[in-house]
PAMI-880554 format. One record per residue (C-alpha): x, y negated, z negated; chain; residue number from 1. Coordinates in steps of 0.001 Angstrom, whole numbers, plus 500000, padded with zeros to 6 digits. Layout:
+--------+--------+--------+------+--------+
|     c1 |     c2 |     c3 | ronu | markol |
+--------+--------+--------+------+--------+
|      X |      Y |      Z |    A |    NUM |
...
+--------+--------+--------+------+--------+
REM end
This chain:
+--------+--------+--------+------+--------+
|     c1 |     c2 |     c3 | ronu | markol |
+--------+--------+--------+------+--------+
| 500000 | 500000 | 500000 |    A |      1 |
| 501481 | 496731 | 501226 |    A |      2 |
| 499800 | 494482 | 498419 |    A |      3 |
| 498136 | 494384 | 495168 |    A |      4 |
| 493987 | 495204 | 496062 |    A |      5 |
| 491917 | 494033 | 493415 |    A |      6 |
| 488647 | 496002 | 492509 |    A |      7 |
| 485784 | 494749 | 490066 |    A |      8 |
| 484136 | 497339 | 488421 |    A |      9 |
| 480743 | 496520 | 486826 |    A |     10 |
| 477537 | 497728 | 485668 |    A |     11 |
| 474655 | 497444 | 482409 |    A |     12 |
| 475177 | 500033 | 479318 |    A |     13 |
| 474985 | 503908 | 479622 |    A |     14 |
| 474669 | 502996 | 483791 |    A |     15 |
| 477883 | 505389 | 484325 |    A |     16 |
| 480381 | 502421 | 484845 |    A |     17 |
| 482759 | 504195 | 482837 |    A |     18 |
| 483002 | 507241 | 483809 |    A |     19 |
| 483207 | 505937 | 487414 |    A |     20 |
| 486373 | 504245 | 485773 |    A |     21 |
| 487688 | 507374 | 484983 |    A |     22 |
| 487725 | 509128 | 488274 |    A |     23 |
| 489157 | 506170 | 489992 |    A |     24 |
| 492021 | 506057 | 487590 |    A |     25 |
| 492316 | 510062 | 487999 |    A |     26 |
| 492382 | 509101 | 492080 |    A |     27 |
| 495980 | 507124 | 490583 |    A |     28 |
| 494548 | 503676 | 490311 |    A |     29 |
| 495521 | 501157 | 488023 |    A |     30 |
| 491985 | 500588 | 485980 |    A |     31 |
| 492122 | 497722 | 483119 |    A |     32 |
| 488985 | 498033 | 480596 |    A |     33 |
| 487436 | 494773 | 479372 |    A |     34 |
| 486566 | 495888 | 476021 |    A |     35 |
| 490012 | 497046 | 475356 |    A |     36 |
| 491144 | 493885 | 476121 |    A |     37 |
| 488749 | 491785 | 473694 |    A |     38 |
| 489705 | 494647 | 471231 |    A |     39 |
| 493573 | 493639 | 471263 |    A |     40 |
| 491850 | 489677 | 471517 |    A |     41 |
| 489940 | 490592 | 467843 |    A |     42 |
| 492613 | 492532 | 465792 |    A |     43 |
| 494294 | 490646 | 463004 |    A |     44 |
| 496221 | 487566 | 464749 |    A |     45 |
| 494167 | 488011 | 467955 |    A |     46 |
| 493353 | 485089 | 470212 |    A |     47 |
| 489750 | 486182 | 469612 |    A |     48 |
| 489737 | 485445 | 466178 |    A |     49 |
| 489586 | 482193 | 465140 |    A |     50 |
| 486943 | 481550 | 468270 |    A |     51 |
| 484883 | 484152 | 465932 |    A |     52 |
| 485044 | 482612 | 462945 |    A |     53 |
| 484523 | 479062 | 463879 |    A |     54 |
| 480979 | 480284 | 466262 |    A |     55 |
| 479746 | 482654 | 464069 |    A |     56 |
| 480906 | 482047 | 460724 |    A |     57 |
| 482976 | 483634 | 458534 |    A |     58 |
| 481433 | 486759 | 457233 |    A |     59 |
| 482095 | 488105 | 460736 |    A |     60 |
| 485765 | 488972 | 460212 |    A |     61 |
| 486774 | 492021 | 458036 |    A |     62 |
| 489144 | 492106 | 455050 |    A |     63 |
| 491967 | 492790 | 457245 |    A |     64 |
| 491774 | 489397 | 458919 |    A |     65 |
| 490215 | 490741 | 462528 |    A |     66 |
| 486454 | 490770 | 463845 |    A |     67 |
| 483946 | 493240 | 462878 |    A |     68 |
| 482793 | 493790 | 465946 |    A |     69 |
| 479921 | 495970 | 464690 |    A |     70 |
| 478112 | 492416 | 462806 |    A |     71 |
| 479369 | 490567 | 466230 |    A |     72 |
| 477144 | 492776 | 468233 |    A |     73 |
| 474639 | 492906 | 465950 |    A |     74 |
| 474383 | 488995 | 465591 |    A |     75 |
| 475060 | 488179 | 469443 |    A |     76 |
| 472433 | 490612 | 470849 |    A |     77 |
| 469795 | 489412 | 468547 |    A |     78 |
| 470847 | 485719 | 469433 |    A |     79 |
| 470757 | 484374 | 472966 |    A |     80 |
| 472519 | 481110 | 472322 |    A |     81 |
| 475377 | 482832 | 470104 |    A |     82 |
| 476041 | 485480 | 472766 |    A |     83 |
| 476617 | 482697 | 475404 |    A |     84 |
| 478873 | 480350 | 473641 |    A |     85 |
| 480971 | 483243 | 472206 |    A |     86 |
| 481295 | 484132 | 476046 |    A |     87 |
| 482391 | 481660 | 477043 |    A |     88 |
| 485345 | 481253 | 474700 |    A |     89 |
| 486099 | 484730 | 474967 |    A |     90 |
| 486008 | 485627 | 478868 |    A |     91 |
| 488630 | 483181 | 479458 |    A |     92 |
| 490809 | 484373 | 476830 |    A |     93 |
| 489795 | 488406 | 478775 |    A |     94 |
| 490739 | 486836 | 481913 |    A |     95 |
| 494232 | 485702 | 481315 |    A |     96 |
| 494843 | 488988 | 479526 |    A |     97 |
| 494044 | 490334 | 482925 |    A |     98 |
| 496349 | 488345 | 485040 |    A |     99 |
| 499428 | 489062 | 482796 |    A |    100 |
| 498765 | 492585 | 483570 |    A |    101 |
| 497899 | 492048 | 487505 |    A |    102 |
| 501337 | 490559 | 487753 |    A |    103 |
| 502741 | 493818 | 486476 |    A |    104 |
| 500871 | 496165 | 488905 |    A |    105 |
| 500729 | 496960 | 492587 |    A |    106 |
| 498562 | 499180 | 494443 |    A |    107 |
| 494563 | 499222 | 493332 |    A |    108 |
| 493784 | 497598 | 490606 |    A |    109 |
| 489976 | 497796 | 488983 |    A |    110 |
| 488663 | 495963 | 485949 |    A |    111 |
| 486161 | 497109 | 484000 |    A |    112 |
| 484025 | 494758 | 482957 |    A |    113 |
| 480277 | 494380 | 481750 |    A |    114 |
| 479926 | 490858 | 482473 |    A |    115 |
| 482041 | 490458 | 485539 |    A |    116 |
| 479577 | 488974 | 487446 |    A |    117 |
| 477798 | 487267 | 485181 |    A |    118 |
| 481032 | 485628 | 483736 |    A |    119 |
| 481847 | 484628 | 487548 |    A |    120 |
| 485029 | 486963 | 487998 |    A |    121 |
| 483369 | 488064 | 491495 |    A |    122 |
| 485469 | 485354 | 493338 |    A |    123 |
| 488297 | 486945 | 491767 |    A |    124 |
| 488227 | 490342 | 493324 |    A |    125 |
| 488771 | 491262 | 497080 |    A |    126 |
| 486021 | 493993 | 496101 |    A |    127 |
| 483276 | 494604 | 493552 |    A |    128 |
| 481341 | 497936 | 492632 |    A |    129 |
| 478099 | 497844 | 490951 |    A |    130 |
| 476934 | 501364 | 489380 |    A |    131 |
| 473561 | 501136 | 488534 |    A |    132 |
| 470793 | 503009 | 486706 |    A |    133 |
| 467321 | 502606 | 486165 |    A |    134 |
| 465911 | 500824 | 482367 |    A |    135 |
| 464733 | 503885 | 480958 |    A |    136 |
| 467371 | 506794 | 482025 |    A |    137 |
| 469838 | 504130 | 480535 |    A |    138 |
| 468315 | 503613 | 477341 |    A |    139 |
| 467966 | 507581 | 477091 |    A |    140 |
| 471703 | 508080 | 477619 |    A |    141 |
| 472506 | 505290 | 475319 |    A |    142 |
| 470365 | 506907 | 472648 |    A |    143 |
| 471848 | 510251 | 473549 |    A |    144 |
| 475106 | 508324 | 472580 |    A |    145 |
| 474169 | 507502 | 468928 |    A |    146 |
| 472701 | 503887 | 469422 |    A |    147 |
| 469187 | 503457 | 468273 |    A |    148 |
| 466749 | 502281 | 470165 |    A |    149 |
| 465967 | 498587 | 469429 |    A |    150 |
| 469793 | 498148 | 469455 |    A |    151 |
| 469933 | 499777 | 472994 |    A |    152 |
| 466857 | 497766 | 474345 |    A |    153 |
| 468460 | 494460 | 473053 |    A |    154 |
| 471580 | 495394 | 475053 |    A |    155 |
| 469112 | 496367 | 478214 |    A |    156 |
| 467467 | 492970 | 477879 |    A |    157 |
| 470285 | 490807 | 477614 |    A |    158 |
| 472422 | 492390 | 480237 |    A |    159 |
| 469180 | 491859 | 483010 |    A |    160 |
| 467691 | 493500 | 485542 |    A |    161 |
| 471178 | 494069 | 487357 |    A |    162 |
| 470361 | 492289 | 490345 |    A |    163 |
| 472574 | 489406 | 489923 |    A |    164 |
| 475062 | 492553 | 489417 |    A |    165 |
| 473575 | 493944 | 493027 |    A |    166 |
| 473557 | 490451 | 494637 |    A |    167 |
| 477148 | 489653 | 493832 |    A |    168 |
| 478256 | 493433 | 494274 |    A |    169 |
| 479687 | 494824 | 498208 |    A |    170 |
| 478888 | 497999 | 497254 |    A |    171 |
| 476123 | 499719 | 494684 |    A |    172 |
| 476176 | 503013 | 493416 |    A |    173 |
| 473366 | 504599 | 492543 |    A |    174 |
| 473348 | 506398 | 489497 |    A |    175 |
| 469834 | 507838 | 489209 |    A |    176 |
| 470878 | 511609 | 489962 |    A |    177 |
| 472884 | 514634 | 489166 |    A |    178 |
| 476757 | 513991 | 488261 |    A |    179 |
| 477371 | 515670 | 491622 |    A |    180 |
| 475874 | 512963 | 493427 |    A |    181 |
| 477808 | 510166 | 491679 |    A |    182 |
| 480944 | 512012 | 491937 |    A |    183 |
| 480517 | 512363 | 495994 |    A |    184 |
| 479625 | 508312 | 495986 |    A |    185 |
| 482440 | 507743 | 493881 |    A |    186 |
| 485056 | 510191 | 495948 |    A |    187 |
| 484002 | 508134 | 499201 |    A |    188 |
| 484489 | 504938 | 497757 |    A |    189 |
| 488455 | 505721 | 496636 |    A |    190 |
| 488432 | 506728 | 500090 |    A |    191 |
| 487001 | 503646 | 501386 |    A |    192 |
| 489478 | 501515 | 498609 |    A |    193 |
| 492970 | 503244 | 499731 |    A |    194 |
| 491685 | 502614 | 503238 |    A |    195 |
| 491233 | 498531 | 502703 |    A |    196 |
| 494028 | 498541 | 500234 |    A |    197 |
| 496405 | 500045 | 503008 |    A |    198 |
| 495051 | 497447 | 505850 |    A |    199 |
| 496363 | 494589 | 503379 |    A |    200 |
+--------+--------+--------+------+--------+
REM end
């Protein structure tokens, strides 16, 4: 590959985003997961921090001096106005994380990233994926996961109806089936992705 190919790689909770990660880092690409990165931003000393403290107060940082990310979600899922402004003092913060390891890497490169579009990273990326699901086989798997279900149905609601996801997206997935199915969608798209990445 001649050049560094960047991917975006987005979709709503329990849609199969990340296990779509998963087989395009298994196919040798370079994949970069948001939450990981705001992670690293919350630990003690993090960048994320103080941005915390000073939104929400506080009581949302643990005894060790980083974010409990557990009262975060809980707080900025029940609170529309929270949930933005903590956004956006956080996505920068994700997005130059992201750059410092772009510089680093050749080849494909996919982030991972709930909010990609929504944040506006789409301009960023010579290519964005969408894997999408409908409302209630998501908030099934999600409960399947452990989450109960007016925690999961918050999430649903303020995540959308993915069609800003599908409007900003080149290509959608469709993750309504059987894991075969996603896997052959998924297996023609690293085709399609080492085929642009090589043209570069």
């Amino acid at each position: 590959m001649s050049r560094l190919f960047r991917v975006g790689l987005t979709g709503g909770l329990a849609g199969g985003k990340s296990t779509v990660a998963g087989w395009l880092r298994d196919a040798g690409f370079t994949v970069i997961d948001a939450d990981r990165l705001v992670a690293d931003l919350y630990r003690p000393g993090g960048e994320g921090v103080e941005a915390v403290r000073s939104l929400l107060g506080p009581e949302m940082i643990d005894p060790e001096g980083g974010v409990d990310r557990a009262k975060v979600a809980a707080r900025v899922f029940a609170d529309h106005e929270a949930r933005r402004n903590l956004e956006k003092a956080v996505h920068p913060m994700v997005r130059r994380r992201f750059e410092e390891i772009v510089e680093r890497s050749e080849g494909v490169v996919v982030l991972e990233a709930t909010l990609l579009i929504e944040a506006g990273y789409g301009p960023l990326f010579d290519f964005v994926v969408t894997v999408e699901a409908d409302a209630e086989a998501r908030l099934r798997r999600a409960m399947a996961r452990g989450m109960d279900e007016a925690s999961a149905r918050a999430r649903l609601v303020a995540q959308g109806d993915g069609e800003e996801r599908k409007n900003g997206a080149h290509r959608v997935i469709d993750n309504c089936r059987d894991l075969s199915d996603l896997r052959r969608q998924v297996d023609e798209l690293i085709e399609e992705l080492s085929r642009m990445a090589a043209m570069e």
